[in-house]
Structures are given as C-alpha cells and as structure tokens.
C-alpha positions as CSV (number, residue, x, y, z in Angstrom):
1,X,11.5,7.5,-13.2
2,X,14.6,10.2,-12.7
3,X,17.0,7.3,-12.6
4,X,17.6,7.0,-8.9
5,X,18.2,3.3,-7.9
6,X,16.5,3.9,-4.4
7,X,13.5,5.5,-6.1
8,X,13.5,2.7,-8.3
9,X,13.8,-0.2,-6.0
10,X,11.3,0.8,-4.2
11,X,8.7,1.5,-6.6
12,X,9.3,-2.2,-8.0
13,X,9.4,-3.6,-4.7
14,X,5.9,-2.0,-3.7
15,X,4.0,-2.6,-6.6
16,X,4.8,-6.0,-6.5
17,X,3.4,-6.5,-3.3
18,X,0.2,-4.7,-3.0
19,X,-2.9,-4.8,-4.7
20,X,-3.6,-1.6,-6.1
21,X,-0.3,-0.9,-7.6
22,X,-1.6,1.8,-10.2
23,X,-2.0,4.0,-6.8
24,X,1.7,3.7,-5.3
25,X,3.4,6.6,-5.0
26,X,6.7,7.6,-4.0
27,X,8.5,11.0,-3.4
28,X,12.4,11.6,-3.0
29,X,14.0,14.4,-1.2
30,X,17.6,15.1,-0.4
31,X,18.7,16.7,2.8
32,X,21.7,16.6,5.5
33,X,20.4,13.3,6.9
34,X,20.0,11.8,3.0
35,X,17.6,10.5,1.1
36,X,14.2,10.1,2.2
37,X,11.6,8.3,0.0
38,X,8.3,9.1,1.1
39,X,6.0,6.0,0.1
40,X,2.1,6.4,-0.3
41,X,-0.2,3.2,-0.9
42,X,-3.7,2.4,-1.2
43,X,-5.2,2.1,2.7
44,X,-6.2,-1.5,1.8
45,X,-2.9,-2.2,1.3
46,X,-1.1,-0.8,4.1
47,X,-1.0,-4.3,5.8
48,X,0.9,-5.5,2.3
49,X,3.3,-3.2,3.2
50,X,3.7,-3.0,7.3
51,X,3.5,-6.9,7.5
52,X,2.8,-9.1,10.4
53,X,4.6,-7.0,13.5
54,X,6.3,-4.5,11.0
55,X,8.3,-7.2,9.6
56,X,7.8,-6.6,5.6
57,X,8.3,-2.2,6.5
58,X,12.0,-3.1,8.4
59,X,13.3,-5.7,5.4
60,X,12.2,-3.1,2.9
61,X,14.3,-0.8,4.6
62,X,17.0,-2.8,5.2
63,X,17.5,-3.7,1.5
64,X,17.2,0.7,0.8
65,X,19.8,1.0,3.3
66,X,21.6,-1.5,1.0
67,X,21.0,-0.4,-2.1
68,X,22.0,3.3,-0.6
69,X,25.3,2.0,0.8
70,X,25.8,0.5,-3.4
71,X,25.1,4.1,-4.2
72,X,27.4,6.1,-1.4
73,X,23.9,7.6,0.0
74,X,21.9,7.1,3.0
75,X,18.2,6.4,2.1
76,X,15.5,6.4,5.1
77,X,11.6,5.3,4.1
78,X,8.5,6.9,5.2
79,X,5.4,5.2,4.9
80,X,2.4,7.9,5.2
81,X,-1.2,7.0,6.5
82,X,-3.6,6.5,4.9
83,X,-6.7,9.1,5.1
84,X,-8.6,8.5,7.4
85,X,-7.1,4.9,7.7
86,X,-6.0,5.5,12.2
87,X,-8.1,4.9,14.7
88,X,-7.7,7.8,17.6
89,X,-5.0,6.7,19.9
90,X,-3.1,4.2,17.7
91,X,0.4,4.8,17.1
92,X,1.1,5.6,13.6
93,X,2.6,3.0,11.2
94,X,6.0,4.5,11.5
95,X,6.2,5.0,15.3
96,X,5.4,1.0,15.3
97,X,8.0,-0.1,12.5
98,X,11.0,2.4,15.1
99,X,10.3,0.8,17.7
100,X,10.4,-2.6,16.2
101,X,13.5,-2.0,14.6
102,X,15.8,0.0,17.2
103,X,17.9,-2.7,17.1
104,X,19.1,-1.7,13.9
105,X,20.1,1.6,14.2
C-alpha cells in the first residue's frame, strides 16, 4: 500500500469483515473536496459492509473521518455496487447510507 493511513485503515477494516477478502478493493483520489476512497467488495458481501439499516457503512465512515482529521485531510467513502447486484427501482447503497446519516454532516 502507498502509505496513506485512510487507504490503509480501510483496507484492514474491510477485509476483516467480509468474506471474500482476497476481492476488496479500494481506490484513492484527491480533489478540492479531499480524499475520496472508493471501496469495491464481493456482492455477497455487501451486507458485511452496509449493515443492518446502514449502520456498519456510517461507523466506518465516521472512524475515516477520524483518522482524516489525525492526518489534516478530509476523507469521504464510496461504496460501489455490485454488478448486477440492484434490483430496478432500489436506491443505491450510498443514497441509503446519506440519508441515514444526514445527521452527521
């Protein structure tokens, strides 16, 4: 890994959690809003990583926010879809996780 704390964390954090860990994968891009790490998992193991409600997706990026704020850097996550892993109509995974966790903001 390129050393980044964030990109590290989360990596850990993920493939500790699901069950297909050898297919985790994370991107890192810097722009004017921050970082943004870009998460990709197995689609089996999407609810590993959304949790009951969204819960386990807005504590993982609480803690990035943390580990940012250590590192003078504001880290957002995206989790991507899975192919062909959403049902016409349903909100994606990220849509579902905002709207849980407005209140953080």
């Amino acid at each position: 890994m390129g050393g980044f704390k964030d990109q590290e964390f989360l990596e850990y954090l993920a493939k500790s959690i699901v069950d297909h860990p050898e297919t985790v994968e994370i991107n890192r891009v810097i722009d004017e809003m921050g970082v943004l790490l870009t998460l990709k998992v197995h689609k089996d193991d999407m609810g590993q990583v959304v949790g009951r409600k969204g819960a386990t997706a807005k504590a993982i990026r609480s803690l990035l926010r943390i580990v940012g704020l250590k590192n003078n850097a504001r880290v957002n996550l995206k989790i991507l879809e899975p192919e062909g892993g959403m049902p016409q109509g349903a909100s994606s995974v990220d849509q579902t996780v905002a709207e849980l966790s407005k209140d953080l903001s």
